[in-house]
Each structure stands twice: as structure tokens, then as C-alpha cells.
PDB file of the backbone (N, CA, C, O) and the ligand in Angstrom, with CONECT records:
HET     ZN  A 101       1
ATOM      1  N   UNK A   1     144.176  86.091-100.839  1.00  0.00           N
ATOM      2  CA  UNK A   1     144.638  87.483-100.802  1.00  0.00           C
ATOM      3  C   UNK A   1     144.799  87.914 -99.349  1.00  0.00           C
ATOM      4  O   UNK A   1     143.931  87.583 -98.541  1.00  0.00           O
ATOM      5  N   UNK A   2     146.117  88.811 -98.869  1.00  0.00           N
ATOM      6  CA  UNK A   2     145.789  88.893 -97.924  1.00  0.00           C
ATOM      7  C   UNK A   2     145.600  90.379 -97.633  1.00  0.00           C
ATOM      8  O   UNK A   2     145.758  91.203 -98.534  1.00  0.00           O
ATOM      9  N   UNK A   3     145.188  90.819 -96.112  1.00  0.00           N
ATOM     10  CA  UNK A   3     144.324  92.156 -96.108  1.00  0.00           C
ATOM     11  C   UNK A   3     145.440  93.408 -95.979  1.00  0.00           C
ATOM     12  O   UNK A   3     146.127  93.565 -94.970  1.00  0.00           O
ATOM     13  N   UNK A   4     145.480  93.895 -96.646  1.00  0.00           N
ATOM     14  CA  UNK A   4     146.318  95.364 -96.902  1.00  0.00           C
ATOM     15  C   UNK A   4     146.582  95.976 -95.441  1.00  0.00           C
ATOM     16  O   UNK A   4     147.508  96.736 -95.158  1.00  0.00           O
ATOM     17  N   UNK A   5     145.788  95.594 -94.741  1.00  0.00           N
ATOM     18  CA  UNK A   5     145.824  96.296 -93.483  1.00  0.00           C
ATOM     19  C   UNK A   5     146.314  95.662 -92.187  1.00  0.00           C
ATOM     20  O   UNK A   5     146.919  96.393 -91.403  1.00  0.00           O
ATOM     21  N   UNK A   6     146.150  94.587 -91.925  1.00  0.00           N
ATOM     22  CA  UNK A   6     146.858  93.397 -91.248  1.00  0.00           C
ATOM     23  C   UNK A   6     147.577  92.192 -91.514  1.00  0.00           C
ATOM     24  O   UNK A   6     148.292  91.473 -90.816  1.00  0.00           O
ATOM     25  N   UNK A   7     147.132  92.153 -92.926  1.00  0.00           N
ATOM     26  CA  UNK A   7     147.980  91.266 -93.511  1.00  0.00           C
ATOM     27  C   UNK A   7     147.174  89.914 -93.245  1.00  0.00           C
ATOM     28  O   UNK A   7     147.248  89.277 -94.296  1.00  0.00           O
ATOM     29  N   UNK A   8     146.494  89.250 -92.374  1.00  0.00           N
ATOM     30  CA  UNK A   8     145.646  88.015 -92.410  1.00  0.00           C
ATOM     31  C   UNK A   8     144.678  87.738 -93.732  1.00  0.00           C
ATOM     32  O   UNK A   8     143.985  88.620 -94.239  1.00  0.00           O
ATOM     33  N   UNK A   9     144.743  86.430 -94.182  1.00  0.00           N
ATOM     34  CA  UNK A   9     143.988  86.214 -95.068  1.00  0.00           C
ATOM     35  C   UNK A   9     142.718  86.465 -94.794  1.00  0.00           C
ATOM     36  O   UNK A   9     142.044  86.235 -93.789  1.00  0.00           O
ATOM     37  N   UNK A  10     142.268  87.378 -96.646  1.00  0.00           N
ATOM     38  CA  UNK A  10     140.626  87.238 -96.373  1.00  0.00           C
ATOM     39  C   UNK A  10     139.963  86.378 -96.955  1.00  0.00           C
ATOM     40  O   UNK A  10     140.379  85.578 -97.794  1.00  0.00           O
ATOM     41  N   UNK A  11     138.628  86.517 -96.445  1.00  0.00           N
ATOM     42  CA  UNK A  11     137.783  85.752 -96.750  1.00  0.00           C
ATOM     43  C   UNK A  11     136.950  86.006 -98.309  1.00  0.00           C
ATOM     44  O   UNK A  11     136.473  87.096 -98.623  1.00  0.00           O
ATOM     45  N   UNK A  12     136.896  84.856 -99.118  1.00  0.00           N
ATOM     46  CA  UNK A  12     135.688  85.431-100.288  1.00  0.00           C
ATOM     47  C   UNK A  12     134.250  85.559-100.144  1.00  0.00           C
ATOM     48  O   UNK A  12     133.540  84.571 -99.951  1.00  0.00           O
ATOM     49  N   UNK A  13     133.857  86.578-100.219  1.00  0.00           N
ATOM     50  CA  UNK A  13     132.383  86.620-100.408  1.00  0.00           C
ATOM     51  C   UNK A  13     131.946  87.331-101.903  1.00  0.00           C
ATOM     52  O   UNK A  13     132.516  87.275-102.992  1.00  0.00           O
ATOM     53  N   UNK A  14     130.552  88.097-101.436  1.00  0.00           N
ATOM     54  CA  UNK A  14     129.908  88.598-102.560  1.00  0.00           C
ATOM     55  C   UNK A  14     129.553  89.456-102.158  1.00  0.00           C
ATOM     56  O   UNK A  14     129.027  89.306-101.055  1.00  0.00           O
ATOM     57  N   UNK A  15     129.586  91.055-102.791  1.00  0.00           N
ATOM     58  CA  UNK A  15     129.016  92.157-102.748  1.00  0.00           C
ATOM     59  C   UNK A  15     127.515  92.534-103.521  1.00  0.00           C
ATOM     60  O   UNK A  15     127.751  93.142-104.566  1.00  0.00           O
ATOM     61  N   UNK A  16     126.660  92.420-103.386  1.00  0.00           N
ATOM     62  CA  UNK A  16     125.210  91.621-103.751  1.00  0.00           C
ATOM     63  C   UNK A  16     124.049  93.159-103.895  1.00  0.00           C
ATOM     64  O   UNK A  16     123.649  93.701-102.866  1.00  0.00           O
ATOM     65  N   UNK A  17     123.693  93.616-105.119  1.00  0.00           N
ATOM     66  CA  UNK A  17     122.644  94.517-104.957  1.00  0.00           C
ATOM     67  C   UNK A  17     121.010  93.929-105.905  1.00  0.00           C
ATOM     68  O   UNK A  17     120.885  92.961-106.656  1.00  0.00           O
ATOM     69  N   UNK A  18     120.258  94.678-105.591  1.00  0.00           N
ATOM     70  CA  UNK A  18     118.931  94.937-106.280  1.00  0.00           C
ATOM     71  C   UNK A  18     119.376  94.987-107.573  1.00  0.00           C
ATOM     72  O   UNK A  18     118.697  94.240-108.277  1.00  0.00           O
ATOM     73  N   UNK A  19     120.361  95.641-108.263  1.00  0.00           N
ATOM     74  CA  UNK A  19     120.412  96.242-109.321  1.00  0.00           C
ATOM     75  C   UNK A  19     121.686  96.483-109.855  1.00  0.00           C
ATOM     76  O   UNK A  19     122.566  96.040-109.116  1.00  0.00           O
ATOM     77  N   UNK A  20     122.102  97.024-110.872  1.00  0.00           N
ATOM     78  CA  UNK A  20     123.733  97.536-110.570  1.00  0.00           C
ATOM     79  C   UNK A  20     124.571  98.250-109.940  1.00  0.00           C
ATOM     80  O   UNK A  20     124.339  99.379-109.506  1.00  0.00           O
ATOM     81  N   UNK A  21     125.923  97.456-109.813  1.00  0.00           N
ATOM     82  CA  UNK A  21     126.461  98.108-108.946  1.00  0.00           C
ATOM     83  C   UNK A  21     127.316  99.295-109.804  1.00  0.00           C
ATOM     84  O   UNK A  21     127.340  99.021-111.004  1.00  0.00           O
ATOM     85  N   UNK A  22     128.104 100.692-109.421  1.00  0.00           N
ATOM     86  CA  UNK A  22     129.159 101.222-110.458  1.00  0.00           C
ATOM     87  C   UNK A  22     130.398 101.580-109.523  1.00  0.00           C
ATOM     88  O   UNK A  22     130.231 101.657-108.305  1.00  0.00           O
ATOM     89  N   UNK A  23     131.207 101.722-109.903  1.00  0.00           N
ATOM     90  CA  UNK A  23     132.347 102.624-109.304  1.00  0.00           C
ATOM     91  C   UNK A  23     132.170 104.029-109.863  1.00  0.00           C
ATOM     92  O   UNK A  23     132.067 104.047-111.089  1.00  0.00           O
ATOM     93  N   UNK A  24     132.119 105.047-109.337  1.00  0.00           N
ATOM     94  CA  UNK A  24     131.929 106.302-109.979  1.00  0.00           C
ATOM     95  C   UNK A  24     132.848 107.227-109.138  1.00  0.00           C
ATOM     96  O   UNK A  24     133.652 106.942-108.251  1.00  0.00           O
ATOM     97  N   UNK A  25     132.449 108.559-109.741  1.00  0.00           N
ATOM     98  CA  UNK A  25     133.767 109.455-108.860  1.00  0.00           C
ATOM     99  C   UNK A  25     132.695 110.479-107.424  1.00  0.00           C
ATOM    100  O   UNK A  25     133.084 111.213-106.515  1.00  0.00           O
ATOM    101  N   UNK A  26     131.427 110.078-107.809  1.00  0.00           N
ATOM    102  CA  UNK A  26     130.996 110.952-106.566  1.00  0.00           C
ATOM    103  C   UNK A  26     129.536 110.337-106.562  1.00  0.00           C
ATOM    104  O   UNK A  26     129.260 109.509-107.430  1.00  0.00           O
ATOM    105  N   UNK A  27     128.595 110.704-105.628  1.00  0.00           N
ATOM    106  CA  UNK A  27     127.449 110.628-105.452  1.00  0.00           C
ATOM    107  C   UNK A  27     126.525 111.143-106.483  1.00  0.00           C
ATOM    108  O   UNK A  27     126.719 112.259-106.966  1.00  0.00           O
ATOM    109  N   UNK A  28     125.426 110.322-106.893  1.00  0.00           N
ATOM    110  CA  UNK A  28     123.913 110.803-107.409  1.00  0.00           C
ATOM    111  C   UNK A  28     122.823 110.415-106.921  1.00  0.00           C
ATOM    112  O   UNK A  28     122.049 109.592-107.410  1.00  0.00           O
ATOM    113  N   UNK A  29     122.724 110.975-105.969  1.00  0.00           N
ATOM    114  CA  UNK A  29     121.667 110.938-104.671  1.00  0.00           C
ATOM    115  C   UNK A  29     120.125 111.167-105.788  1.00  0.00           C
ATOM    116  O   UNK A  29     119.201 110.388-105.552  1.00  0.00           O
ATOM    117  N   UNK A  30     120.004 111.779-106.463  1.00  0.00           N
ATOM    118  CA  UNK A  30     118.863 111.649-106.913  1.00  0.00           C
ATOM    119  C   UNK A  30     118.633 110.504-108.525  1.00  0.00           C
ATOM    120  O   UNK A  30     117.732 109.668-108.588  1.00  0.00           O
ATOM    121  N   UNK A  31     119.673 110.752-109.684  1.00  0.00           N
ATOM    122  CA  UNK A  31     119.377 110.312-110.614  1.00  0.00           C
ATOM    123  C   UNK A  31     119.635 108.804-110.804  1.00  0.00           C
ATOM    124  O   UNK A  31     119.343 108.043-111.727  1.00  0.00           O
ATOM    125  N   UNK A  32     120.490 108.553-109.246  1.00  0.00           N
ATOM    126  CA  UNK A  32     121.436 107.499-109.282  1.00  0.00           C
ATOM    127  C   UNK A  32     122.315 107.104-110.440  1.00  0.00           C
ATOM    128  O   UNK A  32     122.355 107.798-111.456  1.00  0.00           O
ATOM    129  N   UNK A  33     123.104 105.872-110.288  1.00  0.00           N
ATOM    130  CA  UNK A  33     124.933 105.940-111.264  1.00  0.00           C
ATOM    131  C   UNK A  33     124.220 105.511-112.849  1.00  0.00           C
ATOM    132  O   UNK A  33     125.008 105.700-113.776  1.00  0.00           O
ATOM    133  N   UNK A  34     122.849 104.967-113.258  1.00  0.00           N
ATOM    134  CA  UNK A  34     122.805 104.462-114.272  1.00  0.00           C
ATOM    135  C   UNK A  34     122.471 105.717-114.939  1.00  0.00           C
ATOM    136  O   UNK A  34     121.339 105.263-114.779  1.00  0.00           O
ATOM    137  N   UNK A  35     122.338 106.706-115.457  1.00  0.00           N
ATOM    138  CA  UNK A  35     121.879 107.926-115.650  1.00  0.00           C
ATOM    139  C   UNK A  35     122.615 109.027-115.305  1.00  0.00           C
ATOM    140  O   UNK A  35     122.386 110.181-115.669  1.00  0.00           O
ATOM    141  N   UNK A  36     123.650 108.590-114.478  1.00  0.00           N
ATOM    142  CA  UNK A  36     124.965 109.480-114.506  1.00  0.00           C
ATOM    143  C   UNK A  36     125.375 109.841-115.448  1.00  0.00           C
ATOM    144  O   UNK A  36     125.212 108.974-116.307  1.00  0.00           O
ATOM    145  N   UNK A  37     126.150 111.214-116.052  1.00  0.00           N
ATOM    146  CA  UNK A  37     127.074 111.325-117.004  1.00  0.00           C
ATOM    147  C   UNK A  37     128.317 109.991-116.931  1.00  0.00           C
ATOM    148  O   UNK A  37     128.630 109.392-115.902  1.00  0.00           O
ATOM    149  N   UNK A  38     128.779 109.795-118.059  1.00  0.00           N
ATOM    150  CA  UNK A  38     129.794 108.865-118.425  1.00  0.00           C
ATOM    151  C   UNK A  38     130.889 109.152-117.424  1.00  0.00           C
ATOM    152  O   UNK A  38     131.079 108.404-116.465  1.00  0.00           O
ATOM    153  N   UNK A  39     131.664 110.317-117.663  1.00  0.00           N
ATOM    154  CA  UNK A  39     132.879 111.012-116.757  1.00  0.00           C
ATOM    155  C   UNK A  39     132.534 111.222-115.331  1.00  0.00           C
ATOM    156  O   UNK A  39     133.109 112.023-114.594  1.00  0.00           O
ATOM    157  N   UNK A  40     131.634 110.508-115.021  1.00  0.00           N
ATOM    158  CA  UNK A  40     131.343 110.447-113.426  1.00  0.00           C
ATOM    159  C   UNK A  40     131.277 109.126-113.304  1.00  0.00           C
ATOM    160  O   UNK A  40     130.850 108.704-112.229  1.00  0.00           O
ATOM    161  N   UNK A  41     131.684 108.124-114.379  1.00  0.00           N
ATOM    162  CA  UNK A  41     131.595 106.318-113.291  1.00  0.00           C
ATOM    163  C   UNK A  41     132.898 106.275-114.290  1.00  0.00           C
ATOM    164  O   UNK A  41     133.404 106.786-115.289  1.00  0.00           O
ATOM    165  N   UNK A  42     133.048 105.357-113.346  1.00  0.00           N
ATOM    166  CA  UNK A  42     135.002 104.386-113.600  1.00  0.00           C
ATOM    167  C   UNK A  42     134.710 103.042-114.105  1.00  0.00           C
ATOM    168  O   UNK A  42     135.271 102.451-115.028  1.00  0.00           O
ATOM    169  N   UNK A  43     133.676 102.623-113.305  1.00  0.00           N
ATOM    170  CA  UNK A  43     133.102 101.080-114.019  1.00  0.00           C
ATOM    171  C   UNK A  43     132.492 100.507-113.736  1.00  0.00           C
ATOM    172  O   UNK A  43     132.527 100.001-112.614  1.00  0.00           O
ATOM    173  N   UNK A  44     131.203 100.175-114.989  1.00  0.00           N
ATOM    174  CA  UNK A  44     130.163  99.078-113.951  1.00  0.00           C
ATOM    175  C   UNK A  44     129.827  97.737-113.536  1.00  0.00           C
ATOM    176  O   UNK A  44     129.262  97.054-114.390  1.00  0.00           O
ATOM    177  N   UNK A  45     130.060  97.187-112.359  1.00  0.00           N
ATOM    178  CA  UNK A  45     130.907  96.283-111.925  1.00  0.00           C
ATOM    179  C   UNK A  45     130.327  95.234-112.080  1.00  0.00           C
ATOM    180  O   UNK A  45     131.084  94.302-111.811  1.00  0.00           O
ATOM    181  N   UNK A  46     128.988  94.792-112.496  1.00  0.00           N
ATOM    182  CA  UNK A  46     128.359  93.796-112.850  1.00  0.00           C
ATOM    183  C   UNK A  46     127.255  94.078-114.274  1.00  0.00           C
ATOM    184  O   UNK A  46     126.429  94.956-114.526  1.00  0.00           O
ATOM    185  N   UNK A  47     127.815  92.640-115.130  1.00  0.00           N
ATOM    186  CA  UNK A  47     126.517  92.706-116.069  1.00  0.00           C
ATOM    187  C   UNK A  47     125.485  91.806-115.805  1.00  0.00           C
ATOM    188  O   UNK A  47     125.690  91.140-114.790  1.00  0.00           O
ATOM    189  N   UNK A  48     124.139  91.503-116.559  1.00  0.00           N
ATOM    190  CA  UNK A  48     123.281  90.504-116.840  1.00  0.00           C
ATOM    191  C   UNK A  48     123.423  89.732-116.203  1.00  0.00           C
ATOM    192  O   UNK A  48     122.926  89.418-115.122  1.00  0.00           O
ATOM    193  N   UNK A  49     124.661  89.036-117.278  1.00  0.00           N
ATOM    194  CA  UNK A  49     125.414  88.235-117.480  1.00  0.00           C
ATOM    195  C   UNK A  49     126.048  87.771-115.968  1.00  0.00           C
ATOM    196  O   UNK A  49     126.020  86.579-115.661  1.00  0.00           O
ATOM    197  N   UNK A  50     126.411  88.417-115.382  1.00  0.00           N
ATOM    198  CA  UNK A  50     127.615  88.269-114.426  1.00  0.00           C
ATOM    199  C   UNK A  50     126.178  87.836-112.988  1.00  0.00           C
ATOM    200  O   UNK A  50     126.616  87.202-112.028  1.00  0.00           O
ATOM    201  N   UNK A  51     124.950  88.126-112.963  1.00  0.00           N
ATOM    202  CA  UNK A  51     124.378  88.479-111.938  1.00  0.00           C
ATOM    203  C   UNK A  51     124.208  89.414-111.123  1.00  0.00           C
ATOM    204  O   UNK A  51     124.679  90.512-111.422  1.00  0.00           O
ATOM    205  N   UNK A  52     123.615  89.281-110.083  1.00  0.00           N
ATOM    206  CA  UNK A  52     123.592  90.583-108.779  1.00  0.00           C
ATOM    207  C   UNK A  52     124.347  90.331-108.041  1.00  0.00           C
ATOM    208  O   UNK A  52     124.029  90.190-106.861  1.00  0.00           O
ATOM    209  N   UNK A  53     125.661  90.180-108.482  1.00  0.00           N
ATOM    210  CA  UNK A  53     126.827  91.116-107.426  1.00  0.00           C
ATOM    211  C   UNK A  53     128.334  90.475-108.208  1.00  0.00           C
ATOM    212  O   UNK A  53     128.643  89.860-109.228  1.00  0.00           O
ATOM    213  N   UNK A  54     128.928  91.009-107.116  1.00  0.00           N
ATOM    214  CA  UNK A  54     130.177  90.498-107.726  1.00  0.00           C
ATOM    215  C   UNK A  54     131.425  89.910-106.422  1.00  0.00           C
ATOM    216  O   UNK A  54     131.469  90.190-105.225  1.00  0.00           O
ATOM    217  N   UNK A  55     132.263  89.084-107.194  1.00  0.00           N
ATOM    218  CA  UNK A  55     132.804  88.921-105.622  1.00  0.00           C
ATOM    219  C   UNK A  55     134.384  89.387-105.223  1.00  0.00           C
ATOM    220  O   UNK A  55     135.519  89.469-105.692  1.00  0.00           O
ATOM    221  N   UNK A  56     133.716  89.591-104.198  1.00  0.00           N
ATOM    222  CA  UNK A  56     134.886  90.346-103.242  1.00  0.00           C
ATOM    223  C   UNK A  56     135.521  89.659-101.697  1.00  0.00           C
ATOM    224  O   UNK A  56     134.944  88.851-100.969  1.00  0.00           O
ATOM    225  N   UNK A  57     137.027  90.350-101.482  1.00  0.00           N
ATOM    226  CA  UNK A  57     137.613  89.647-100.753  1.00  0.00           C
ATOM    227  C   UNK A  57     137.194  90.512 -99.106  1.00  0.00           C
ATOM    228  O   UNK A  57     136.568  91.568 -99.188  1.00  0.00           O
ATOM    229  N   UNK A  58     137.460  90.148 -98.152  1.00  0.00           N
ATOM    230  CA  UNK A  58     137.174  90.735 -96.865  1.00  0.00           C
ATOM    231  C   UNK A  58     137.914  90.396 -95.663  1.00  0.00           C
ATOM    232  O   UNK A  58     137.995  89.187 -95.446  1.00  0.00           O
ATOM    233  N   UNK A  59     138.337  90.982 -95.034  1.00  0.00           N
ATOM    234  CA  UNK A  59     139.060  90.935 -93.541  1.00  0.00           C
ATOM    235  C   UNK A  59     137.915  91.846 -92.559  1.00  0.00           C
ATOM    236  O   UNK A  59     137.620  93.041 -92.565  1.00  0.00           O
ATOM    237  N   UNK A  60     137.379  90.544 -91.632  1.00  0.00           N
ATOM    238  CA  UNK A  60     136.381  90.805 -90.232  1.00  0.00           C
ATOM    239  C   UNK A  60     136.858  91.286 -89.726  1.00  0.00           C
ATOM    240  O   UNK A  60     136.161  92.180 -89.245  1.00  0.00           O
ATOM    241  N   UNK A  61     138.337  91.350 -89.250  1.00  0.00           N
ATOM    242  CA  UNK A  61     139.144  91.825 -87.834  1.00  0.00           C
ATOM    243  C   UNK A  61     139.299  93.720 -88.594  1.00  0.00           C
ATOM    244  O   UNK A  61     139.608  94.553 -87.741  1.00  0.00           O
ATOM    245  N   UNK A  62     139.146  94.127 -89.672  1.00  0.00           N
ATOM    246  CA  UNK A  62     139.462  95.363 -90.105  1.00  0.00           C
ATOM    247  C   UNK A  62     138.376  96.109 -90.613  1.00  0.00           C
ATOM    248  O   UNK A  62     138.323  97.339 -90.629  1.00  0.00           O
ATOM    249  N   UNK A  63     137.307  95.146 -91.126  1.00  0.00           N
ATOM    250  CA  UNK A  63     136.365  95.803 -91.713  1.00  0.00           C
ATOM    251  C   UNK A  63     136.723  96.046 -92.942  1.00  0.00           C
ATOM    252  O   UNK A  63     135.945  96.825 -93.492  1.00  0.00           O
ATOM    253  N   UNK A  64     137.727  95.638 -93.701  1.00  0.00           N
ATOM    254  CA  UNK A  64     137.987  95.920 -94.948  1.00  0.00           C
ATOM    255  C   UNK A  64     137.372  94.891 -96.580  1.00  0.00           C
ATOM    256  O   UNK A  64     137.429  93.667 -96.692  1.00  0.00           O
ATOM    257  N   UNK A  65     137.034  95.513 -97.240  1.00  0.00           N
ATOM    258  CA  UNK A  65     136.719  95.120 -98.748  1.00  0.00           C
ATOM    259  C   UNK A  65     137.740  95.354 -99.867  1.00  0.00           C
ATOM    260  O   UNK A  65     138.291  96.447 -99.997  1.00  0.00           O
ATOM    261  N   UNK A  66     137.990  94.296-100.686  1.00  0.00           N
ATOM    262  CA  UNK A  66     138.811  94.448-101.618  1.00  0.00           C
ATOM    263  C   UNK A  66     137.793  93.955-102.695  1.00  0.00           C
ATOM    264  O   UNK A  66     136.981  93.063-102.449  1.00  0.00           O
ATOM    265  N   UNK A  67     137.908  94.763-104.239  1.00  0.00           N
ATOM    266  CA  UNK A  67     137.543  93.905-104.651  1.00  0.00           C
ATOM    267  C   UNK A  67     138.267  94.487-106.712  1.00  0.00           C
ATOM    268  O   UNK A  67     138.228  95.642-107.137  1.00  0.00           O
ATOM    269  N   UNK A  68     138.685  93.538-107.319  1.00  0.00           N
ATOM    270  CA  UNK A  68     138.750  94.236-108.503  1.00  0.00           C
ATOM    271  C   UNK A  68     137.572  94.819-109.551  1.00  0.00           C
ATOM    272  O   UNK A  68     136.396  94.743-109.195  1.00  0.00           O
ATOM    273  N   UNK A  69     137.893  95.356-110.745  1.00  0.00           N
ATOM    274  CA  UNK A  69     136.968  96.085-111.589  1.00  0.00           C
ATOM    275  C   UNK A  69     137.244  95.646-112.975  1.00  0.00           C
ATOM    276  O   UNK A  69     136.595  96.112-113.911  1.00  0.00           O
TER     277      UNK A  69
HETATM  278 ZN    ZN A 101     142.712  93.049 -91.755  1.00  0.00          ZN2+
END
């Protein structure tokens, strides 16, 4: 894939947490995303199943992350 922003190929890695990760539409600084209302996450990006994390593409020279859902 290459990087949206310079166009050089990125690199694959892994985006790696404690726990799950979500896509959501804003912050929950206190209850955090698992305990969020529904209409506040888009999708949660790893199961069980899948492990702790998921993988994603990256460009060093931009600082950029790609990753699908
Ligand atoms: Zn780049």
C-alpha cells in the first residue's frame, strides 16, 4: 500500500493494546469505548479471536497509519 501522503510504500506492522481496540465517534475518558453507547463506536477492531491488535500499514517519513475496519 502506498502512503496517501507521499506516496512511498508502507510498512506492515501491528497496532497492539491491553485490551480492545474501537473506532468510535468521540472520547470516553471515563467509562471508556466498551461501555459506550452503541451510536458512539463505528467498530470494534479486534476480537478474542483476532488477538491484541490488529494490523496496520505505516509511512516513518509522515507519521502516518492506515489501517482497515
Ligand atoms: Zn508518507
Amino acid at each position: 500500500m502506498k502512503c496517501p501522503l507521499c506516496g512511498k510504500e508502507m510498512e506492515t506492522c501491528f497496532l497492539e493494546s491491553n485490551s480492545f481496540l474501537y473506532l468510535t465517534r468521540k472520547l470516553h475518558p471515563f467509562m471508556g469505548p466498551v461501555s459506550a453507547p452503541d451510536c458512539d463506536k463505528i467498530a470494534k477492531l479486534n476480537t478474542r479471536a483476532d488477538g491484541t491488535g490488529i494490523p496496520v500499514y505505516i509511512c516513518q517519513t509522515c507519521r502516518q497509519v492506515t489501517f482497515r475496519y
